[in-house]
C-alpha positions as CSV (number, residue, x, y, z in Angstrom):
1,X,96.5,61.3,61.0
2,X,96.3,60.6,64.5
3,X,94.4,63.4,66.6
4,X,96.9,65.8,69.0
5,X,97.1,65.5,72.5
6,X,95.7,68.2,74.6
7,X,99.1,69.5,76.1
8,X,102.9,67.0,76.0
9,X,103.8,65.2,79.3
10,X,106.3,67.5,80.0
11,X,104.3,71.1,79.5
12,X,101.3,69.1,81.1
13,X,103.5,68.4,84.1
14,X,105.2,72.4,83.9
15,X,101.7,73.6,83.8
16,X,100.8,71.9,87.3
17,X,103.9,72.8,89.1
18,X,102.6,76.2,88.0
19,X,99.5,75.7,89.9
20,X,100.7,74.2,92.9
21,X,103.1,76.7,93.3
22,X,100.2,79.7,92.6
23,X,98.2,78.0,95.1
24,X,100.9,77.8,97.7
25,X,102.1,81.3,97.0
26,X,98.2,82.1,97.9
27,X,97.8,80.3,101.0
28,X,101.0,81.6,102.6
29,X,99.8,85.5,101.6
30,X,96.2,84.5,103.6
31,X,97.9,82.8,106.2
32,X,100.5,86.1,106.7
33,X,97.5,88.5,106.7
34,X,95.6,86.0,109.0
35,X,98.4,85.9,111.3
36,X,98.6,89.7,111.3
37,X,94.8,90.5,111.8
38,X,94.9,88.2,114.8
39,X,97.8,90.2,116.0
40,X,96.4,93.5,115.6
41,X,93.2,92.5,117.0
42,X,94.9,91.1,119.9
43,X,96.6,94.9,120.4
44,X,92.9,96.5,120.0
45,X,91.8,93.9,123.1
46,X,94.8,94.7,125.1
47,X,93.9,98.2,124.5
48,X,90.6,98.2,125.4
49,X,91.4,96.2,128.6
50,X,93.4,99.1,129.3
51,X,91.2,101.6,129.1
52,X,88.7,99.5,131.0
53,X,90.6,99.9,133.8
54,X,89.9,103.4,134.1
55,X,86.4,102.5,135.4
56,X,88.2,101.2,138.2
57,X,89.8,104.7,139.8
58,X,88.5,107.4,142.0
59,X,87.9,109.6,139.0
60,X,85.7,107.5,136.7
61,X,82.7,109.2,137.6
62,X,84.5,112.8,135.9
63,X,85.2,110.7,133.3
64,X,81.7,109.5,132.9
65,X,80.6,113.5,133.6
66,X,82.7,114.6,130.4
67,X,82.0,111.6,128.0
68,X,77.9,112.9,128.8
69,X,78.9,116.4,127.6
70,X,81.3,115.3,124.7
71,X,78.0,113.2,123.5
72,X,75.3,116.1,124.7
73,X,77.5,118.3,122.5
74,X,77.8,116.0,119.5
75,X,74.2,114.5,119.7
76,X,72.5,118.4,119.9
77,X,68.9,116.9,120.5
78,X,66.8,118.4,124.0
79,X,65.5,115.0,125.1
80,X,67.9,112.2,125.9
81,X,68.2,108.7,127.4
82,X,71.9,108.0,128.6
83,X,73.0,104.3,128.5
84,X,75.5,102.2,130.9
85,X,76.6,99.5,132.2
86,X,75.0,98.3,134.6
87,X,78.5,98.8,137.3
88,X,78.4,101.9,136.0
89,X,75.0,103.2,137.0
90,X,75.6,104.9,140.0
91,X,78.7,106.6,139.1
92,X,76.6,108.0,136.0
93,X,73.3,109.0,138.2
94,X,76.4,111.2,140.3
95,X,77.4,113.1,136.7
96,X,74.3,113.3,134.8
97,X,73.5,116.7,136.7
98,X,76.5,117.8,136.6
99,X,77.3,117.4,132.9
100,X,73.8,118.3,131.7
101,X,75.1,121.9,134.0
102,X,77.8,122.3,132.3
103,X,76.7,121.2,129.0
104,X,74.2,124.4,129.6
105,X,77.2,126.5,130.0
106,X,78.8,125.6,126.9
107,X,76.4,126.0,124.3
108,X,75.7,129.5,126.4
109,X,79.4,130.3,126.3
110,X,80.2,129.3,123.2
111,X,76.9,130.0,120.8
112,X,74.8,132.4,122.8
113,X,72.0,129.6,123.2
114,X,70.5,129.1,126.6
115,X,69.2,124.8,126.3
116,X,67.1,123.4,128.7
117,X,67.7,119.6,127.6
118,X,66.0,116.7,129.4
119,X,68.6,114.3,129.6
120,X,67.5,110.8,131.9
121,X,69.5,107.7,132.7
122,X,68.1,104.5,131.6
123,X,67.7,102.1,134.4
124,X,65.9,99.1,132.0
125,X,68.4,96.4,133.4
126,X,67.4,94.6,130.2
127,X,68.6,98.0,127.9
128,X,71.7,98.5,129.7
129,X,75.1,98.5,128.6
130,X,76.9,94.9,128.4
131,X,79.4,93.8,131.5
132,X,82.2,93.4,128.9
133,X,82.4,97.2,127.4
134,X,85.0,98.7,128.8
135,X,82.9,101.6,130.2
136,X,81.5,104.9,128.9
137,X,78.2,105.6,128.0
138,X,76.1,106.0,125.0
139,X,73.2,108.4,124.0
140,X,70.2,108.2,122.2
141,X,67.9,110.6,121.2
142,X,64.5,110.6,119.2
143,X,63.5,106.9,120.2
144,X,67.0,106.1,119.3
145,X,67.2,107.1,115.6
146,X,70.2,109.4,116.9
147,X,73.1,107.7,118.7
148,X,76.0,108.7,119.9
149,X,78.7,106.3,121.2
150,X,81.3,107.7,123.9
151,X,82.2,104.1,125.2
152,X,86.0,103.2,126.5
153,X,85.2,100.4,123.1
154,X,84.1,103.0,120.5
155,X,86.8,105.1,121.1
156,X,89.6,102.3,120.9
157,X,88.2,101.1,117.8
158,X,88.3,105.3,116.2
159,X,91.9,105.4,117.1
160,X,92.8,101.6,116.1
161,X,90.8,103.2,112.8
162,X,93.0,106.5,112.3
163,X,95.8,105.1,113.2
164,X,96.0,101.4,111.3
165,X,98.5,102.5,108.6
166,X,100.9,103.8,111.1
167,X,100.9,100.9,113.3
168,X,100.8,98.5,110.6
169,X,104.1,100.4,109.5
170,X,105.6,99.9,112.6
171,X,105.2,96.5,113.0
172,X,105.1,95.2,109.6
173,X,107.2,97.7,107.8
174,X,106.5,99.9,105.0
175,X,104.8,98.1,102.0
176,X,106.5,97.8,99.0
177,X,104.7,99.0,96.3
């Protein structure tokens, strides 16, 4: 008796067409969701362009002033080093006083506590925010085991975060499921 083949000609030949195809089927699906991470990333860059431009108007330095509270609040240590960029230092020298005052009269206001924190700007050139973030600052506390990041980038990326299913829906359309 002679021994059987593996698989006919035909089913042999049905059985690659099957693969090909798979494979094809697979490529175009990483190619779609490659096409659509570039274009969402490319909305994240535009957006944080946008926001960059903020550092550019009369009223950065407020800006700058509540971004040090928002983090003073959120960060709740009494010694910390504030971090910019390096276009940004004067502007933030102008608000630390100011936002370290008024962070004073919200934890007074709101919990009852009077703080004395000892917030200082870092003016290490070498330690300093990079020319391409957007702007904001960040804080660090306790040799900079604690951080907290109020930068124009963080805060794009939070809301690109929150808000990906949403966006995805409106350019994409809903998934099927």
């Amino acid at each position: 008796a002679a021994a059987p083949s593996s698989l006919a000609l035909p089913a042999r030949s049905q059985v690659e067409h099957r693969i090909a195809t798979s494979t094809a089927v697979g490529n175009a699906r990483v190619k779609k969701m490659e096409e659509r991470d570039a274009l969402l990333q490319g909305i994240v860059s535009a957006s944080v362009a946008s926001v960059g431009a903020v550092a550019q108007t009369p009223g950065y330095g407020d800006v700058l002033k509540k971004l040090i509270v928002q983090g003073l609040i959120k960060i709740e240590e009494l010694e910390v080093e504030v971090y910019c960029r390096q276009a940004d230092a004067g502007a933030a020298k102008k608000a630390l006083a100011g936002a370290v005052e008024e962070y004073k009269r919200v934890m007074k206001t709101e919990t009852g506590l009077a703080v004395s924190p000892k917030v200082t700007l870092n003016d290490d050139a070498a330690k300093m925010l990079p020319a391409t973030c957007a702007g904001g600052v960040v804080l660090k506390a306790l040799g900079g085991r604690v951080v907290c990041d109020t930068t124009r980038d963080a805060r794009v990326q939070l809301v690109y975060q929150e808000r990906l299913p949403v966006v995805r829906e409106m350019l994409f359309g809903a998934l099927k499921k």
